[in-house]
VEXNU-643175 format. One record per residue: residue number from 1; x, y, z of N, C-alpha, C in turn. Coordinates in steps of 0.2 Angstrom, whole numbers, plus 5000, padded with zeros to 4 digits. Example, Ala and Ser with C-alpha at 12.3 -4.5 7.8 and 13.67 -1.06 7.14 Angstrom:
# VEXNU-643175
(1,(5066,4972,5039),(5062,4978,5039),(5066,4984,5039)),
(2,(5064,4989,5035),(5068,4995,5036),(5064,5000,5039)),
This chain:
# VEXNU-643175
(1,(4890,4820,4976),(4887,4826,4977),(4888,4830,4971)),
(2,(4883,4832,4968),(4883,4836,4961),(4888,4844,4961)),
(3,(4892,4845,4956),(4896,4851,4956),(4891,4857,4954)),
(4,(4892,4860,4959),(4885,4868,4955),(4889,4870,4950)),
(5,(4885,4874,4946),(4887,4878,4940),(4892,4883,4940)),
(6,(4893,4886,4945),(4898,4891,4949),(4903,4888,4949)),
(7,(4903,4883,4952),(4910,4881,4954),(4913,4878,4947)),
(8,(4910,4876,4941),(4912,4872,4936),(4914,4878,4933)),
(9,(4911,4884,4933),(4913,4889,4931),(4920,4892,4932)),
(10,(4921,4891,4938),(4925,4895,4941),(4932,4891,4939)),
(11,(4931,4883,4940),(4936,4880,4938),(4939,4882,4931)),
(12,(4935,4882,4926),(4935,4884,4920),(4940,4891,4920)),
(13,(4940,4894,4923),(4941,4902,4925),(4948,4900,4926)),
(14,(4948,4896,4931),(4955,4896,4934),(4960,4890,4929)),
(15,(4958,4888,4925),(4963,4885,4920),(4964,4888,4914)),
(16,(4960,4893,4912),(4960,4898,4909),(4965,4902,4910)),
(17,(4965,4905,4918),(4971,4910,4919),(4979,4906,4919)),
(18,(4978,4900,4922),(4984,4896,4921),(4987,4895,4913)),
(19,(4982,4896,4910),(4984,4893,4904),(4988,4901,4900)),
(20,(4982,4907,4903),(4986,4912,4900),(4993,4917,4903)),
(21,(4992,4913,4912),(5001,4916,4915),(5005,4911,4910)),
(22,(5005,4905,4907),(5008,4901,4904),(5010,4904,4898)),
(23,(5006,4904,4893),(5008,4909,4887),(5012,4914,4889)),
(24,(5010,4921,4894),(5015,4924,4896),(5021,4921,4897)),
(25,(5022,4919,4903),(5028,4915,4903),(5032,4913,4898)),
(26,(5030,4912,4892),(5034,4908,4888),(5036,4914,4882)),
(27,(5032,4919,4881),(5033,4924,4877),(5037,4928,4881)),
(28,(5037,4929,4888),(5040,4935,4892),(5048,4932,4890)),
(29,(5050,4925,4890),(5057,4924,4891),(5058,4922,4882)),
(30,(5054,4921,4877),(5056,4924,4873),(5060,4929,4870)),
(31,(5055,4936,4871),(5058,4942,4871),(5065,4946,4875)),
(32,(5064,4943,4881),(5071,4943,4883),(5075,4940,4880)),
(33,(5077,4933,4878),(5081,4933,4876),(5084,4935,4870)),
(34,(5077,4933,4864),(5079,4935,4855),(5077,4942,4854)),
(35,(5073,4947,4859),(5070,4952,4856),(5064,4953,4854)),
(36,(5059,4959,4853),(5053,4958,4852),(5050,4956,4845)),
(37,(5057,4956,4839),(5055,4954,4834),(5055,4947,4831)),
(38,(5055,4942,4838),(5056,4936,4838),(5050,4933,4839)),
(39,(5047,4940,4842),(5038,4933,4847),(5036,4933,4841)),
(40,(5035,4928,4838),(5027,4926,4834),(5022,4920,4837)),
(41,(5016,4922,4836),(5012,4917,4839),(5010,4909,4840)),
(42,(5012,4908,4833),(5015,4902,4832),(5020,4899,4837)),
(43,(5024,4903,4837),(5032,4899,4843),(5028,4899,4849)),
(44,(5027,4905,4851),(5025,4903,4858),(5018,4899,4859)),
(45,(5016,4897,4857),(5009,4893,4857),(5012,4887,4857)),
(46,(5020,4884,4852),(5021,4881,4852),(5026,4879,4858)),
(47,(5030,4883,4859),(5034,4882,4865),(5029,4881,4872)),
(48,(5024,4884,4873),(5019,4884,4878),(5016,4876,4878)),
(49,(5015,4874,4873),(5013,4867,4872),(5007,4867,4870)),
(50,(5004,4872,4869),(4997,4872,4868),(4994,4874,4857)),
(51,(4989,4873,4857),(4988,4873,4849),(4989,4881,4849)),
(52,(4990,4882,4842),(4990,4889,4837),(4982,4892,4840)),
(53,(4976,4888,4837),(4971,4892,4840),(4968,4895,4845)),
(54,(4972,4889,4850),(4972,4893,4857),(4972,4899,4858)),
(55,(4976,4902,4854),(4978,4911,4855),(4974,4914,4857)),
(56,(4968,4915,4852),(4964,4919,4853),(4959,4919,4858)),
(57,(4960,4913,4860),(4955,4914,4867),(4959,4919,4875)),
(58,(4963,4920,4871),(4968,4925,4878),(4969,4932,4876)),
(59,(4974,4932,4868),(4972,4939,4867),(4973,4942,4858)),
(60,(4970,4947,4858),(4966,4948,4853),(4972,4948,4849)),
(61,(4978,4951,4848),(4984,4949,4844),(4989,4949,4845)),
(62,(4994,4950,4841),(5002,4949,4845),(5003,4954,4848)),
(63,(5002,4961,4844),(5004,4967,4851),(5001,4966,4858)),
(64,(4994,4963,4857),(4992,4963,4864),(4996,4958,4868)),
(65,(4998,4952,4865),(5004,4949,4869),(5010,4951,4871)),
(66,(5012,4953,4865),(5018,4960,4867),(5017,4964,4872)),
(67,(5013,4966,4874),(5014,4970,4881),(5011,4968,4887)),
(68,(5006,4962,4887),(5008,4960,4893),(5014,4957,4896)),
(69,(5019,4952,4888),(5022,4949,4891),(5027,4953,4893)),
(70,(5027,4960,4890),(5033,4965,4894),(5031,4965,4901)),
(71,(5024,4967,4901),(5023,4969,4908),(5026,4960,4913)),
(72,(5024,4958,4911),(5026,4951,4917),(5034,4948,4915)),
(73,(5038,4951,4911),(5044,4951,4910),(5046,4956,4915)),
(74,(5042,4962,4916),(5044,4967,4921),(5044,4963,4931)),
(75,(5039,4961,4930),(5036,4957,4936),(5039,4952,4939)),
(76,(5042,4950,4935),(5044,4943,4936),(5052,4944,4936)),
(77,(5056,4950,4936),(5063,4951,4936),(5062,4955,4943)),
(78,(5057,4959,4945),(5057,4963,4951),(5057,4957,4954)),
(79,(5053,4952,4955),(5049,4947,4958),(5058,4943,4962)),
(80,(5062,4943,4956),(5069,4936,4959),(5073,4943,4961)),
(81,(5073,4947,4960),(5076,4954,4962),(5076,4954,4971)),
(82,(5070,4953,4974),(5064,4956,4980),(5069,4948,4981)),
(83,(5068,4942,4979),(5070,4937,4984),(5078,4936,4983)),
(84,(5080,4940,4977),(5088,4940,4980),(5090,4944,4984)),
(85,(5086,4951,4986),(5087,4954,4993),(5086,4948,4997)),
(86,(5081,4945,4998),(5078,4944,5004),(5085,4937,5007)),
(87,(5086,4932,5002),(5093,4928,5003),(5098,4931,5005)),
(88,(5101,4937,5001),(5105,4942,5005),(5106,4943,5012)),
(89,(5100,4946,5013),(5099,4948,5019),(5101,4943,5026)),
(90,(5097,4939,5023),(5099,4931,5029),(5105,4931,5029)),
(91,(5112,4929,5023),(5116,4928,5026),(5121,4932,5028)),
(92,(5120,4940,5026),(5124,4944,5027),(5122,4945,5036)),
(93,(5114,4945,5038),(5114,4945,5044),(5117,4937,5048)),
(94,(5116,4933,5046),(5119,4926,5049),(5128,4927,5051)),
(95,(5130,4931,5045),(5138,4933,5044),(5138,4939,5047)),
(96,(5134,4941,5052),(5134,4948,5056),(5138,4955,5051)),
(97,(5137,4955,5044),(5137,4959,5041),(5134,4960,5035)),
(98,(5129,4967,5040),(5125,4968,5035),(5126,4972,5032)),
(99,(5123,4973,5025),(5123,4977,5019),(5116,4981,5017)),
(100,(5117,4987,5017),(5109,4992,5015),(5108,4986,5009)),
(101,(5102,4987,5008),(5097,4985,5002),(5100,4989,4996)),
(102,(5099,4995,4995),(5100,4998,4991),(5109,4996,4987)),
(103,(5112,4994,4990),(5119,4990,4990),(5117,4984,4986)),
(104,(5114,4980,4991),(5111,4973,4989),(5110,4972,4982)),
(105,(5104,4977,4980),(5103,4978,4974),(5106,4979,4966)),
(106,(5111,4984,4968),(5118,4986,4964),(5120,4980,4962)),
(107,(5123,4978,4968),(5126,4969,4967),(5124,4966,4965)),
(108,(5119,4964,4967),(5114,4958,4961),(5113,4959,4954)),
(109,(5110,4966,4952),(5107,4970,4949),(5117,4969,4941)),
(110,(5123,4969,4944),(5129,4971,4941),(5131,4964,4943)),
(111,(5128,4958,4944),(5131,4952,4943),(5132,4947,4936)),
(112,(5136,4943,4939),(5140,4939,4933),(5134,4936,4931)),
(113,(5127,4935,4934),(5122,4929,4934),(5115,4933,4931)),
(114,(5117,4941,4933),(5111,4945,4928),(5117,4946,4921)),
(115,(5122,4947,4921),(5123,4949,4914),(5123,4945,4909)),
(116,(5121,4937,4912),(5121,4933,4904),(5114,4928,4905)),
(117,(5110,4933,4909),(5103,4930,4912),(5098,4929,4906)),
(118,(5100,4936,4900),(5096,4936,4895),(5098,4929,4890)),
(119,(5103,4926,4891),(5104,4921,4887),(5100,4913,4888)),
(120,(5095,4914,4894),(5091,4910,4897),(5085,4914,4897)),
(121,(5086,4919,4895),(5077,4922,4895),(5076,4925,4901)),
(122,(5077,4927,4906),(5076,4929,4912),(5080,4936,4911)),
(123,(5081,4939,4919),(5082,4947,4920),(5078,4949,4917)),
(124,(5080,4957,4918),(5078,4963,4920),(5077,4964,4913)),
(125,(5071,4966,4910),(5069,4968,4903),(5073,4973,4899)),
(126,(5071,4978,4903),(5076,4987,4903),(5082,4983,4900)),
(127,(5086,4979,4905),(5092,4979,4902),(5094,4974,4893)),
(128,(5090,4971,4893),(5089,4966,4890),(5085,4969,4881)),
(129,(5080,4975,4882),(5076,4977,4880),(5075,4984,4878)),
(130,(5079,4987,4881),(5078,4993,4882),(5079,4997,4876)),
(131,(5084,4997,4873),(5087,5000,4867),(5080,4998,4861)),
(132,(5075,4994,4861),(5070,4993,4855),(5062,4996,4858)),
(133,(5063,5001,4864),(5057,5002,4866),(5052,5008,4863)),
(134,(5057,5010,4861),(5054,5016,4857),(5052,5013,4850)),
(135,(5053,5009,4849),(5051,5006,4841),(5044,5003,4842)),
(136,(5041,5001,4851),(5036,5001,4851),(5031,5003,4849)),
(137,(5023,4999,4848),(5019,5004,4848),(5017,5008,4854)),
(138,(5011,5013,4853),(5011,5017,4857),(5007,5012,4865)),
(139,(5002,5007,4866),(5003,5004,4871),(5010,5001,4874)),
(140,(5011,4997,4872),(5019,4993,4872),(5024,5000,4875)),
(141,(5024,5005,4872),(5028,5009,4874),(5028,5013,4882)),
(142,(5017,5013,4881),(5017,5014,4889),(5016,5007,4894)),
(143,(5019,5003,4891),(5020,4998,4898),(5027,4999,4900)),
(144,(5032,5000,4894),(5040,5000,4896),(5042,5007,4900)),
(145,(5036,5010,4899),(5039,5017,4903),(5036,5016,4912)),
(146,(5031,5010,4912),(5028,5009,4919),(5035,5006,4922)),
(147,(5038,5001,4917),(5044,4995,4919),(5049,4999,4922)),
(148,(5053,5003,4917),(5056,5008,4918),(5056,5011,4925)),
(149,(5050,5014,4926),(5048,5019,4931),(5050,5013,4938)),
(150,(5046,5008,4936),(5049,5004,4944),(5053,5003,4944)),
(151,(5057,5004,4942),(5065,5001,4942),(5067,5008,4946)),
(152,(5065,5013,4944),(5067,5019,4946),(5065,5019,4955)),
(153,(5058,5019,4954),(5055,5018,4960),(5058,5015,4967)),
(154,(5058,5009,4963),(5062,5004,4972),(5070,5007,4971)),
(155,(5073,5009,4968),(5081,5011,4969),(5079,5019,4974)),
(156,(5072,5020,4973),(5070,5027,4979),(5069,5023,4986)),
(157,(5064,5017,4985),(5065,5014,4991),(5070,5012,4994)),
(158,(5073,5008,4991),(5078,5006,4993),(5085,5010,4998)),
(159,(5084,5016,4994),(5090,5023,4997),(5087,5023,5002)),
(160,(5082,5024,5006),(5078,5023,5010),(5078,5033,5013)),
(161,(5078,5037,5010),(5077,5044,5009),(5083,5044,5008)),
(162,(5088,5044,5006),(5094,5046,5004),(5098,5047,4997)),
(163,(5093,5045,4993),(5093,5046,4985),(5087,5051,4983)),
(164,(5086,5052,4977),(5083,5058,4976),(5081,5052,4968)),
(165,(5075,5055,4965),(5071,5051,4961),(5077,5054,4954)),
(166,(5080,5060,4955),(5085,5059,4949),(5090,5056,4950)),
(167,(5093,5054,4957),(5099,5051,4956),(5097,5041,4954)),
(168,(5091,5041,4954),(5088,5035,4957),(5089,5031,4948)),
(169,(5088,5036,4944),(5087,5038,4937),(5092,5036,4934)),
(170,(5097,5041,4937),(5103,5039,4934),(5106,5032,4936)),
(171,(5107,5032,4943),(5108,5024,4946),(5106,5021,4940)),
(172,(5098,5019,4939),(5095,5011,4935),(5099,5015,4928)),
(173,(5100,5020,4923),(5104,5020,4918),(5109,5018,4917)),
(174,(5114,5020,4923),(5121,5017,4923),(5121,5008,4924)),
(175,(5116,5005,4927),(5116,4999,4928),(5112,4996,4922)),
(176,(5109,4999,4919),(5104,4995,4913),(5112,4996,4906)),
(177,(5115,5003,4907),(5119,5003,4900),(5126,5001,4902)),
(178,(5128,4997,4908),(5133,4992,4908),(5131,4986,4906)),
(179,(5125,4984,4909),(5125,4977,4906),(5124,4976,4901)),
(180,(5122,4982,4895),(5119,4981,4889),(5128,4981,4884)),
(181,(5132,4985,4887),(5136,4984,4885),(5140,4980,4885)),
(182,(5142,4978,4892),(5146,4971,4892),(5143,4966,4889)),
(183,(5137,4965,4890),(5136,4959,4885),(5138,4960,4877)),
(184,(5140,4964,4875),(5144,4965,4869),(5150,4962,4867)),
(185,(5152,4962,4876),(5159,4960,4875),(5161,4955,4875)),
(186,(5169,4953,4873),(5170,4944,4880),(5170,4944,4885)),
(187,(5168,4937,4886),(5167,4935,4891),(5170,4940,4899)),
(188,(5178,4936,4897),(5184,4940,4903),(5184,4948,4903)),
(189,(5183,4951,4897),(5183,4959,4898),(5176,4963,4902)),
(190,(5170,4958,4899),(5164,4957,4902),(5165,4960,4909)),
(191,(5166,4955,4913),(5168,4954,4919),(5171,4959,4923)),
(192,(5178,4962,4920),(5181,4965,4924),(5176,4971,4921)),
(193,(5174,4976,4914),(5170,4981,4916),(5165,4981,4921)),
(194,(5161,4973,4922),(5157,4974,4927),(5157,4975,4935)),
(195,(5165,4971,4936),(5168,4974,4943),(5171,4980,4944)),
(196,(5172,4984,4940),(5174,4991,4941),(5168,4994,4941)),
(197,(5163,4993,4936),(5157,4998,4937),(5151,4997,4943)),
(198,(5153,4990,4944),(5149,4990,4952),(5152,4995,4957)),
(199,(5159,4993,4957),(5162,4999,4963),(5162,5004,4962)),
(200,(5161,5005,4957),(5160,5014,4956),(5153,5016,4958)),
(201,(5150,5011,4955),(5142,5015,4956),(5141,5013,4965)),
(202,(5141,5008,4967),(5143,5010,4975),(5148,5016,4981)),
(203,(5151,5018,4977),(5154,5024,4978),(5151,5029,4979)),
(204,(5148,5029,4971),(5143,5034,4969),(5138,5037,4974)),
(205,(5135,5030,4975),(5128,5031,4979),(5128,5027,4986)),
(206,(5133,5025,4988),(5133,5024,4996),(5137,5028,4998)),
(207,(5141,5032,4997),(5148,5037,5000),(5142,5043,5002)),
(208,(5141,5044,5010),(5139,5050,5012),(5142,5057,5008)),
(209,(5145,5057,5007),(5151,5064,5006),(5149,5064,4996)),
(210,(5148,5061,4995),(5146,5061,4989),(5139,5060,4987)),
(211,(5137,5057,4991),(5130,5058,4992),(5127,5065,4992)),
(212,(5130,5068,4997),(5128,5075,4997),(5130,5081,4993)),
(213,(5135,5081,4991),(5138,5084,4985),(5131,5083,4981)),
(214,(5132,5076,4977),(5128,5074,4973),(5118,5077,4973)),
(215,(5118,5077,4980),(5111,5081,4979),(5112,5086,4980)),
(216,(5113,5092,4983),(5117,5096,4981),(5116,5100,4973)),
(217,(5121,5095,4969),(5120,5099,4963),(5113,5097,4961)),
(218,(5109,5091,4962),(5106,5092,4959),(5100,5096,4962)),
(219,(5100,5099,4968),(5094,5104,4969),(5095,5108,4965)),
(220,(5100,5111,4963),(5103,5116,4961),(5101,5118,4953)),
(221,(5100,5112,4951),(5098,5109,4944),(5091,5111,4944)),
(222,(5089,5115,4936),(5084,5119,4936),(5079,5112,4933)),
C-alpha cells in the first residue's frame, strides 16, 4: 500500500522534533552543569551524536539554543520534581504518614541528591544557574524570569492557600541560595548546612503560628 504524501510528511516532522528535543536535551544538561559559557555548538551536536551542520536546521544560533535549552532545563527539573512528589506521596500514604506537598517539596527540593544533581547535569536550573542570569541576553533573560516565576508559582500551589506569592518568593530564594552555597562547600559541612536549613525553612513555612505572624507582616508591608 503506497505511503501518501502527508504521512511521509508527517514522519519527517516527527524525527525532526525528536532530533530537536535531543539537541535540547543535551545542551539543557550541559549548561547545568558547566554553565552557560560552556554551550558551544559544536559540543552539543557532538555530544548529541549528530553532524555540526545539523544545527542549523533547528536553530538560527546559539542564543537561540540558549534559551530553549533553559526553557527545557526549566521543564524538565519541574517535571522529576511533580514525580518526586508523586513517589512521596505513595509511600508516606502506604506508611500512613502523610506529608503536605509543600513539605514534600522543601525535602526534595534541599536534598543530598538535588544538591550534587548539577554534577550530572540535571536539577533545578535557578539553582545551578541562577547567579549568570542577568548576564543574559535580553530573550534568555525573559525565559529565566518565566523559570523563576514557576518555581515561585507551585510553592503557591503547593501552600495550598496558605502561603502568599511573597512568602512563596522568599521560600524558592532561600532554597535556591542554600544549594548554591553549599555546593561551595565540603562534602560533610555541605550536608549538615543543608539539614539545618531544611528544618528551618519547614518551620518557617509549615508552623501555623508563624505562618501567620509571617503573613501578617507582610500585609503590613507597603
Amino acid at each position: 500500500m503506497a505511503i501518501s504524501g502527508k504521512a511521509v510528511d508527517a514522519k519527517k516532522e516527527s524525527k525532526k522534533e525528536l532530533t530537536h528535543q535531543r539537541i535540547l536535551a543535551t545542551a539543557a544538561k550541559i549548561i547545568r552543569r558547566d554553565g552557560f559559557e560552556a554551550l558551544a555548538v559544536a559540543d552539543v551536536m557532538k555530544q548529541a551524536g549528530l553532524t555540526h551542520g545539523g544545527f542549523y536546521a533547528h536553530f538560527a544560533n546559539r542564543d537561540a539554543l540558549l534559551a530553549e535549552a533553559l526553557a527545557y532545563a526549566g521543564t524538565d527539573s519541574q517535571g522529576a520534581m511533580e514525580n518526586g512528589l508523586a513517589l512521596q506521596c505513595l509511600s508516606t500514604t502506604a506508611a500512613n504518614q502523610p506529608a503536605s506537598e509543600l513539605q514534600t517539596f522543601i525535602e526534595l527540593y534541599l536534598s543530598e541528591q538535588h544538591l550534587f544533581a548539577a554534577q550530572s547535569g540535571v536539577g533545578c536550573p535557578v539553582a545551578a544557574l541562577g547567579g549568570e542570569f542577568h548576564r543574559l541576553d535580553e530573550h534568555s533573560q525573559t525565559v529565566a524570569a518565566k523559570v523563576v516565576t514557576a518555581l515561585v508559582e507551585r510553592l503557591v500551589q503547593l501552600g495550598e492557600g496558605n502561603i502568599s506569592k511573597q512568602q512563596a518568593f522568599l521560600c524558592s530564594s532561600a532554597m535556591v541560595g542554600v544549594i548554591q552555597l553549599a555546593r561551595a562547600l565540603d562534602r560533610s559541612e555541605a550536608l549538615v548546612y543543608l539539614d539545618s536549613s531544611r528544618q528551618l525553612l519547614l518551620e518557617q513555612f509549615l508552623t501555623p503560628a508563624v505562618m501567620n505572624s509571617s503573613i501578617e507582616f507582610l500585609n503590613k508591608t507597603p
